[in-house]
N, C-alpha and C positions, 0 to 999 in steps of 0.2 A: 459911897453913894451910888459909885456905878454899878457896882456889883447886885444892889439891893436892886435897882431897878433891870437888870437881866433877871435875876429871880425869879421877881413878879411877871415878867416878861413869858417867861418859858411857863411857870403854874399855869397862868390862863389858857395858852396854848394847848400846853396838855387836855385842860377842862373841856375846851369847845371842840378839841380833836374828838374827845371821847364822847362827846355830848351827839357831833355829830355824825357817829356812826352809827347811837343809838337809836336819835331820830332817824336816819335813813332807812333802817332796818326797821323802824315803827307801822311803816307803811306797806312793808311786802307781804306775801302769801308764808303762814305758817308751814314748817317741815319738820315738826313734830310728828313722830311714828305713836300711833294709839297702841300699845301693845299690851296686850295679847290681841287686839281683834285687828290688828295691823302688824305685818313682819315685813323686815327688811328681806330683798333677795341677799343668801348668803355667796361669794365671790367661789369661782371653781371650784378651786383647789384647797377650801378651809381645812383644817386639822380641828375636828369636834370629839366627839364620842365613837371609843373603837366598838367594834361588832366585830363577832366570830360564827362565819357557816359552819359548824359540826362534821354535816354530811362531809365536805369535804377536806376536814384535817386531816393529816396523815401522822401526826404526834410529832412530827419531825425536832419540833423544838428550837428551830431556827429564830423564831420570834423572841423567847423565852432569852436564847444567847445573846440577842440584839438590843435588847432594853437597856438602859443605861442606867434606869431607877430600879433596876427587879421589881416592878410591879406585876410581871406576868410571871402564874405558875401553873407548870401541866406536869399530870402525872398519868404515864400509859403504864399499861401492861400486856406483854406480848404474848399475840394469839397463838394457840393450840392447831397442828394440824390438820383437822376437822372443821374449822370457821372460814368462814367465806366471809370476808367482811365488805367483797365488792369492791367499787373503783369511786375514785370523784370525777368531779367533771370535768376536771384534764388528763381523764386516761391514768393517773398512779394508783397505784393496787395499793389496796388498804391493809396493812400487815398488825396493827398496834389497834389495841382499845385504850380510847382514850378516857379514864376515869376521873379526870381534873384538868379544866381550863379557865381559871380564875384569872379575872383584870383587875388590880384595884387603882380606880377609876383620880381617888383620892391622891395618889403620887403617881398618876401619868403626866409627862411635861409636854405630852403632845406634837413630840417631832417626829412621828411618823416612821421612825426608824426599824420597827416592827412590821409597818408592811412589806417594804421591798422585798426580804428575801424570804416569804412565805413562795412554794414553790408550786402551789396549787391557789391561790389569791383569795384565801377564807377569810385572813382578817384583813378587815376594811376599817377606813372611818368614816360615820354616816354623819347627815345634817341631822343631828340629835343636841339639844346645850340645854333641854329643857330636865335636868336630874339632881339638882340640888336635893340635900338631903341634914334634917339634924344633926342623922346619926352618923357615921363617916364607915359602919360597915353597913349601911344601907349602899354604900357606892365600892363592896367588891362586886363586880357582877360574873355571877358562873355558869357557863355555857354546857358544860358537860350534863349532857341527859341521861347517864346511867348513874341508877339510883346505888343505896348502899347492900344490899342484897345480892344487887346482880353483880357488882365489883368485890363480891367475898367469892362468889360462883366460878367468874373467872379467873380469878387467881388459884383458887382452890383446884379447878382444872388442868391449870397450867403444871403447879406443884407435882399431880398426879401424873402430869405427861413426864416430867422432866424426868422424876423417880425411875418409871419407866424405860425411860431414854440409856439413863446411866446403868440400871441391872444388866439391860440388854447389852450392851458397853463394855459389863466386866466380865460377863458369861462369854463372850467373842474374845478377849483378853486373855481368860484364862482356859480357852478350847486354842486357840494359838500359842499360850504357852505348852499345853498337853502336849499336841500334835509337832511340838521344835522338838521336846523331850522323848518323842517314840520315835522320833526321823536321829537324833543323836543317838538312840539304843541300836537304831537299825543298822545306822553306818559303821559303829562298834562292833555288831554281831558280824559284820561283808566284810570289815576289816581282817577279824582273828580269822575268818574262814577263809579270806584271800590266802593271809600269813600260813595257815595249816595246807592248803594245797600246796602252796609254794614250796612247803616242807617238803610233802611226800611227792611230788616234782624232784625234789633232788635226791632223796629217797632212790626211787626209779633212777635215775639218769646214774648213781655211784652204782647200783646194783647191776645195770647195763654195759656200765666200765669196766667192774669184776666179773661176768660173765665173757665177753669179750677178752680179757685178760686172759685167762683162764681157758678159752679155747683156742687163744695164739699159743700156748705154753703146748694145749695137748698136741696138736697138731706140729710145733717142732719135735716135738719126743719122738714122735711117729716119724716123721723125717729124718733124723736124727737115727732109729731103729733101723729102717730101711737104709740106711746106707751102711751104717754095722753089718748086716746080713749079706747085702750084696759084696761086700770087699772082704768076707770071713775065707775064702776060698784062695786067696792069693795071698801072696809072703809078708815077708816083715814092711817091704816097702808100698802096698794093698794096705798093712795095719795101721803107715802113718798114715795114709789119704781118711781110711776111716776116723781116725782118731781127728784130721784136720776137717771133714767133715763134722763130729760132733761138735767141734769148738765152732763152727759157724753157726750149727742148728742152737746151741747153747746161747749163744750172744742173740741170736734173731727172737728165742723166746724172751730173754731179757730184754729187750728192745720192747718186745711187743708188751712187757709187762710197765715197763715203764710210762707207754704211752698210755695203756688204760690207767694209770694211777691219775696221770697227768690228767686225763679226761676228769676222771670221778674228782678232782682239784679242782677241774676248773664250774664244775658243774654246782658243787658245791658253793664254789665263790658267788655263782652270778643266783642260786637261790637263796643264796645267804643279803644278797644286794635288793632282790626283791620285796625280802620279807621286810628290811626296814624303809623301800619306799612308803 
């Protein structure tokens, strides 16, 4: 019985709780937004619909690496050096045609994680929510202005630069191997011709030893003569001094023959040492 009567107790409570916030609220000023001919102001910093300035992408891809859903895809191709592609509006020189910057709109989760580190601030998100669509690739949107003509043109130009780049490449390649190849014949040719003078270097230097040899020899004979002649006129003890004479002039020309051998030895040696440095 008690219970039943707490029951009923609290049901009613509940009713006139609710009754009376209804009536309360019967009475105030409507705030219902007429929309479309009524919008709400959207708060700072909402996350809506992304947008992408063109002018000033630089292809970087930064955006592309930062998405968490790959909903962004860009596809560049790098300029020719002949294009001036100009700057953006923070000063970075524009290097890359950008032939592809697709959003699909469809699997963005709207954390904003794509602007920060755009390094020139092209892609934004704007107060835009009004793009609902049947079709779901009516919501890729692609920002890239170059048509399909002019992205065959530049690549096709790039192709031809590159081509270029590399002939030029292997012709310096193989004018530097040439030029190793004639500098190795050259240092072979200064080599044997070093080797051949060094020869006849020693050549000369043994020919200089036997001439010199050879005039130590005449010149004791002659001395050796000379005192023969001068001691012929006295006795048998006149005949040993001559005779102890030649044996002196004898031994000095073997002397002197010896030393020119030794020369034309040594001469020999140190041309022989040179021609295998």
């Amino acid at each position: 019985m008690v219970k039943l009567l707490s029951d009923t107790y609290f049901t009613f409570r509940s009713i006139f709780t609710g009754m009376g916030i209804t009536w309360r609220h019967l009475f105030t000023k409507s705030v219902t937004v007429q929309y479309p001919a009524q919008r709400d102001v959207l708060p700072e910093r909402v996350r809506l619909k992304l947008d992408v300035n063109m002018d000033d992408c630089i292809g970087c891809r930064l955006c592309e690496r930062a998405c968490p859903v790959d909903c962004i895809t860009i596809g560049t191709t790098k300029s020719t050096d002949d294009d001036d592609l100009g700057e953006t509006s923070t000063g970075h020189k524009k290097k890359l045609w950008v032939d592809q910057f697709d959003i699909d709109m469809a699997k963005c989760c709207y954390c904003e994680l794509c602007v920060h580190p755009c390094p020139t601030d092209c892609i934004t998100m704007v107060e835009d929510y009004e793009y609902s669509s049947y079709d779901r690739n009516d919501l890729i949107l692609s920002f890239s202005d170059m048509t399909p003509e002019q992205i065959e043109e530049v690549q096709a130009k790039l192709e031809r630069e590159e081509e270029e780049k590399r002939k030029k490449k292997e012709e310096a390649r193989a004018a530097k191997e040439k030029a190793k190849a004639e500098g190795g014949k050259d240092e072979a040719g200064g080599g044997a011709a070093s080797s051949g003078d060094t020869d006849a270097d020693a050549e000369k230097a043994a020919r200089r030893a036997e001439r010199e040899a050879k005039r130590a020899a005449r010149k004791a004979e002659r001395e050796g003569k000379d005192a023969g002649e001068s001691s012929g006129a006295a006795g048998e003890s006149g005949g040993s001094a001559a005779k102890s004479d030649d044996t002196d002039a004898d031994k000095e020309a073997r002397r002197a023959e010896r030393e020119a051998k030794r020369a034309a030895r040594k001469a020999e040696r140190e041309a022989k040492k040179k021609s295998e440095e």
